[in-house]
N, CA, C and O atoms as CSV, one atom per row, in Angstrom:
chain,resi,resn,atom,element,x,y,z
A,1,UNK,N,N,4.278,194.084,41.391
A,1,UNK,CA,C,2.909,193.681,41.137
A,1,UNK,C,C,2.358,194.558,40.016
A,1,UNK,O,O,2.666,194.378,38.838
A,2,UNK,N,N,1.527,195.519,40.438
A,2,UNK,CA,C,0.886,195.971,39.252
A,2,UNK,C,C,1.319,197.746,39.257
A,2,UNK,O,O,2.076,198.018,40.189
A,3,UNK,N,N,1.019,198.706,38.540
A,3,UNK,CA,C,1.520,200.148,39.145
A,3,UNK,C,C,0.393,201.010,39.742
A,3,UNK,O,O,0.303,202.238,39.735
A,4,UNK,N,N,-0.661,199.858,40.394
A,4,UNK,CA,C,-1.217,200.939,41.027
A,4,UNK,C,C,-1.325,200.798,42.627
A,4,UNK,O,O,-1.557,199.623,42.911
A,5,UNK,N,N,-1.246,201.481,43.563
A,5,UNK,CA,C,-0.698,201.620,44.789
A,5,UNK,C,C,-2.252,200.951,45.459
A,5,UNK,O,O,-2.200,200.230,46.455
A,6,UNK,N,N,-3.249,201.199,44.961
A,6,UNK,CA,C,-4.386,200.876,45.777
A,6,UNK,C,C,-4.824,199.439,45.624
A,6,UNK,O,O,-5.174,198.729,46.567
A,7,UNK,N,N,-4.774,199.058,44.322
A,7,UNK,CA,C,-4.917,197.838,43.499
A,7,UNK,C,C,-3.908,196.758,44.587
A,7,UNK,O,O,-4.297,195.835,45.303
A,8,UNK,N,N,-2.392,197.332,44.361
A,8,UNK,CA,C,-1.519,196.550,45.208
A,8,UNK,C,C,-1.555,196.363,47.193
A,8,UNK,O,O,-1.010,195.483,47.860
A,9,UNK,N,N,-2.217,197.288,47.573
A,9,UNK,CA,C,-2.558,197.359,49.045
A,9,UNK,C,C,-3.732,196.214,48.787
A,9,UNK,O,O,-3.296,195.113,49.124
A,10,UNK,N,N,-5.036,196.152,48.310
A,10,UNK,CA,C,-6.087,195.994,48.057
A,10,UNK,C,C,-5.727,194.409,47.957
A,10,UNK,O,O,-6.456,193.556,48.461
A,11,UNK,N,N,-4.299,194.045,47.120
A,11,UNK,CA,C,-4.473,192.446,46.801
A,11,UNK,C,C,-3.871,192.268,47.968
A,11,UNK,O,O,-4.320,191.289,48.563
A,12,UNK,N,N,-2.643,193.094,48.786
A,12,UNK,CA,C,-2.495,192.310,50.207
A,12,UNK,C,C,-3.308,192.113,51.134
A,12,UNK,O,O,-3.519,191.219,51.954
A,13,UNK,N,N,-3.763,193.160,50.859
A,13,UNK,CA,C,-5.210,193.320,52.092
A,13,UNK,C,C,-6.285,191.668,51.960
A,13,UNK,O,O,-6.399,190.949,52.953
A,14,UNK,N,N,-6.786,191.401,50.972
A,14,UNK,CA,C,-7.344,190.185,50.506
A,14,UNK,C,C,-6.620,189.250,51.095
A,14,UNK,O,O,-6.955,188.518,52.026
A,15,UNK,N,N,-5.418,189.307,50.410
A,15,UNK,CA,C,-4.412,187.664,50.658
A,15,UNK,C,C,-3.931,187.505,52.069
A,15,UNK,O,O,-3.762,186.357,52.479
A,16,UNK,N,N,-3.631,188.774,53.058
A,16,UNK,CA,C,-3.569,188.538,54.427
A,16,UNK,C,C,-5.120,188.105,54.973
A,16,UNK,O,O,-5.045,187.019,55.547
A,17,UNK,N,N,-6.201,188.526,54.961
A,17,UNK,CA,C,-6.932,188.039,55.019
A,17,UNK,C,C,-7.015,186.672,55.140
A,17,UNK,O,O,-6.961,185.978,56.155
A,18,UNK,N,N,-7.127,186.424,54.198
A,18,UNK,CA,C,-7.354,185.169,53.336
A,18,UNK,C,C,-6.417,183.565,54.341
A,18,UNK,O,O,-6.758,182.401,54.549
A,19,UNK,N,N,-5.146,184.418,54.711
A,19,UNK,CA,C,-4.022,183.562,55.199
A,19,UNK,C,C,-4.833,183.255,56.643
A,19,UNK,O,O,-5.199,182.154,57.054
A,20,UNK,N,N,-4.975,184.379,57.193
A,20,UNK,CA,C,-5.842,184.212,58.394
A,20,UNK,C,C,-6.596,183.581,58.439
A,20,UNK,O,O,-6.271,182.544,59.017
A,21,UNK,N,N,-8.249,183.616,57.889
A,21,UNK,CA,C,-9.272,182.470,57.903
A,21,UNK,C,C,-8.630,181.718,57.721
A,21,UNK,O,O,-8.899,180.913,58.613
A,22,UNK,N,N,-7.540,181.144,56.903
A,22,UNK,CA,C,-7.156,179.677,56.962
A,22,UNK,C,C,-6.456,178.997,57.910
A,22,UNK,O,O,-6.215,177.798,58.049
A,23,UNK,N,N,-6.124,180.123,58.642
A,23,UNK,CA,C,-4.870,179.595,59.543
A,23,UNK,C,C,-5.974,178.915,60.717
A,23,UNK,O,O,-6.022,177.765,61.154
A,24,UNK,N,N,-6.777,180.044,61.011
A,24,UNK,CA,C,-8.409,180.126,61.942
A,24,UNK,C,C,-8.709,179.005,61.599
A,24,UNK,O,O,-8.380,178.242,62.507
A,25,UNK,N,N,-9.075,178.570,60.929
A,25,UNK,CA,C,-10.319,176.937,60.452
A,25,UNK,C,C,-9.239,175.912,60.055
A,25,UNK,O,O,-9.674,174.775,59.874
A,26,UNK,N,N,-8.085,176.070,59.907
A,26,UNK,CA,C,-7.429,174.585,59.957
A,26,UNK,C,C,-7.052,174.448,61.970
A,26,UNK,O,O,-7.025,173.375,62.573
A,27,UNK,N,N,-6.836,175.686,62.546
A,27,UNK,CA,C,-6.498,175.425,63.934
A,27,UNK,C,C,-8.147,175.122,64.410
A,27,UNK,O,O,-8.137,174.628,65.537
A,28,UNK,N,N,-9.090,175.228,64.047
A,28,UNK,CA,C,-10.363,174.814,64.800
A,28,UNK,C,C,-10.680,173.886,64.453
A,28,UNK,O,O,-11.503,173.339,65.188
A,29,UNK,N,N,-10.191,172.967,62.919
A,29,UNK,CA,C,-10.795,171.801,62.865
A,29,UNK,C,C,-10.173,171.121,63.515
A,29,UNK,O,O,-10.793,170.217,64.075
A,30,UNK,N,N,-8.272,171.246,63.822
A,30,UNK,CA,C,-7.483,170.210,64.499
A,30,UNK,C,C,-7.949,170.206,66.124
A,30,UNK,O,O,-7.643,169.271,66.864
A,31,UNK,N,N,-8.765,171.425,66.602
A,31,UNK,CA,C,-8.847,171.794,68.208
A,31,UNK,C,C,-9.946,171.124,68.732
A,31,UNK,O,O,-9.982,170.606,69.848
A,32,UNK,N,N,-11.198,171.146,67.582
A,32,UNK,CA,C,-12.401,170.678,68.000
A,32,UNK,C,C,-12.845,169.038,67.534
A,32,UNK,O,O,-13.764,168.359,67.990
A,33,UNK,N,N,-12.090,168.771,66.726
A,33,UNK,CA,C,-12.209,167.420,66.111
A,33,UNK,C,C,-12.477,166.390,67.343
A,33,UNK,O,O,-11.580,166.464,68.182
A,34,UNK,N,N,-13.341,165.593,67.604
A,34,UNK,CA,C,-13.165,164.932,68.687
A,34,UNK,C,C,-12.704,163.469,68.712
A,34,UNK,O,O,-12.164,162.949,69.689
A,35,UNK,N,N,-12.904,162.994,67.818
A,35,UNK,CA,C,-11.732,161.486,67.793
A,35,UNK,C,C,-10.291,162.333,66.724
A,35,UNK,O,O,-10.604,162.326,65.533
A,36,UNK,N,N,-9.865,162.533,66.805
A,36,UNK,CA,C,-8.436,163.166,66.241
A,36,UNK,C,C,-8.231,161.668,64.839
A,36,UNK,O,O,-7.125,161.129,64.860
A,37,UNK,N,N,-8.973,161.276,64.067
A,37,UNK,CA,C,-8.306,160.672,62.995
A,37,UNK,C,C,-7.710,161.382,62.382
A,37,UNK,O,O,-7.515,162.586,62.553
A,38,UNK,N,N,-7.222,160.439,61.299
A,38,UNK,CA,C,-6.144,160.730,60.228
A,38,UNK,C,C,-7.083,161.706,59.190
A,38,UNK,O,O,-6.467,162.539,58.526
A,39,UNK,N,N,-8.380,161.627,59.057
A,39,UNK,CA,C,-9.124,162.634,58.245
A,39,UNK,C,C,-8.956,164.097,58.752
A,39,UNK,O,O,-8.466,165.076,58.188
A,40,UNK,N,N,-9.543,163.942,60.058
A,40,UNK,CA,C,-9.248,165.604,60.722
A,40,UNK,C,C,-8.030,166.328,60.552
A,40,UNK,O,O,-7.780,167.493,60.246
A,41,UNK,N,N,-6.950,164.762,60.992
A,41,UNK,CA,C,-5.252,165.863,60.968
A,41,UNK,C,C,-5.305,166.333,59.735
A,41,UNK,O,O,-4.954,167.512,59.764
A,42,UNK,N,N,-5.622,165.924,58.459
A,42,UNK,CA,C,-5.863,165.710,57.154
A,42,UNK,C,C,-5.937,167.286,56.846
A,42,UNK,O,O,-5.016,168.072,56.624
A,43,UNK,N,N,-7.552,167.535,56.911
A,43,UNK,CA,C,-8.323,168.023,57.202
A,43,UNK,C,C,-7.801,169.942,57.533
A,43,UNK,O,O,-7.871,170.989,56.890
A,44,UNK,N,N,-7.281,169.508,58.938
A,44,UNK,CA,C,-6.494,170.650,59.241
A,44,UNK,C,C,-5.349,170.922,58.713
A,44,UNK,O,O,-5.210,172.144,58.780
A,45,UNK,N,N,-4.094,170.246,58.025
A,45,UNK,CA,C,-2.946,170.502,57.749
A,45,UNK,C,C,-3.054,171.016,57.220
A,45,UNK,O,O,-2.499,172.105,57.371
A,46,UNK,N,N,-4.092,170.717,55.741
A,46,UNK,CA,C,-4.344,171.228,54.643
A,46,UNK,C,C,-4.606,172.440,54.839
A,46,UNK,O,O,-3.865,173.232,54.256
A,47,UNK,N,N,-5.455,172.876,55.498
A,47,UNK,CA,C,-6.072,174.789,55.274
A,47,UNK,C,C,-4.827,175.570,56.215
A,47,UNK,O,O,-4.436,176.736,56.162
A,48,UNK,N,N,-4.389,174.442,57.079
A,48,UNK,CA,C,-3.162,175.711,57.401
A,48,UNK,C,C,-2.174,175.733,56.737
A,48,UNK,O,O,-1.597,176.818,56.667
A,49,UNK,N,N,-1.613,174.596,56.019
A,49,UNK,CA,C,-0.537,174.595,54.989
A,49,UNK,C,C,-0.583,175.439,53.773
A,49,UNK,O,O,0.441,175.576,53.104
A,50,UNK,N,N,-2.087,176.219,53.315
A,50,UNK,CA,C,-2.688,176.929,52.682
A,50,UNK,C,C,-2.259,177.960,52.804
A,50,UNK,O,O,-1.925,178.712,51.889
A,51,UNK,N,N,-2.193,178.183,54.071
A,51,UNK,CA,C,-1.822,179.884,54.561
A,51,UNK,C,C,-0.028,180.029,54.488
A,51,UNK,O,O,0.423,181.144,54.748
A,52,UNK,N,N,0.861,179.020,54.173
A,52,UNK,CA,C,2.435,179.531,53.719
A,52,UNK,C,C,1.930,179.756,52.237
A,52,UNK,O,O,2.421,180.748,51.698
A,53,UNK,N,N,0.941,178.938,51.393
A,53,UNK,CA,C,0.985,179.141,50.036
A,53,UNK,C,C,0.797,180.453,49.784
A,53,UNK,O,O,1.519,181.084,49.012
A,54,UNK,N,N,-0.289,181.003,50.486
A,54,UNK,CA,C,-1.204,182.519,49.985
A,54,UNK,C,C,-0.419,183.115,50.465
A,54,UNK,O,O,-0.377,184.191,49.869
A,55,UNK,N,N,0.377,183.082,51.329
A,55,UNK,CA,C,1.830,184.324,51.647
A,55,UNK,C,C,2.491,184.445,50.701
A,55,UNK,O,O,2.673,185.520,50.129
A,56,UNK,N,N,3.103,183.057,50.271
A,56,UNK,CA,C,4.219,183.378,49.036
A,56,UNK,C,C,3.475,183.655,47.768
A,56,UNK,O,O,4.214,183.767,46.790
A,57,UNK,N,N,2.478,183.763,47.593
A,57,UNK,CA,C,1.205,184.474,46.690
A,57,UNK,C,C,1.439,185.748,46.879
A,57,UNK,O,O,1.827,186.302,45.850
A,58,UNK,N,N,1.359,186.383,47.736
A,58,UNK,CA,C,1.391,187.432,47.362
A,58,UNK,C,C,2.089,188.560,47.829
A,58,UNK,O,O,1.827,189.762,47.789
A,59,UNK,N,N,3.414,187.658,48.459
A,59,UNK,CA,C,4.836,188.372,48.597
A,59,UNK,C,C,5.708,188.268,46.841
A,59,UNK,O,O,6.892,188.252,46.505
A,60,UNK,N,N,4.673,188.228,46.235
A,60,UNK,CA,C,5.551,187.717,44.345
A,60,UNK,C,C,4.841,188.660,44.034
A,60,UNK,O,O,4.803,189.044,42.865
């Protein structure tokens, strides 16, 4: 990443973060959705499918 040790903690620190809220709000939209359409599954795949992207973000 970059050569500074705090900078590089600092962007994991963010991007784990980051993986979390998404993982959080795609599992609450699929949990609480109450007719389960094809928008909600939608809906949810997306922000949790988010959270493999922002891993391999910032395992590079």
């Amino acid at each position: 990443m970059t050569g500074s040790f705090l900078l590089n903690w600092a962007t994991l620190a963010v991007s784990l973060f980051n993986t979390i809220l998404f993982l959080w709000l795609g599992l609450t939209v699929l949990l609480n959705a109450e007719p389960r359409t094809g928008g909600a599954w939608l809906a949810g795949a997306d922000c949790c499918s988010t959270t493999s992207s922002s891993l391999a973000t910032a395992s590079s």
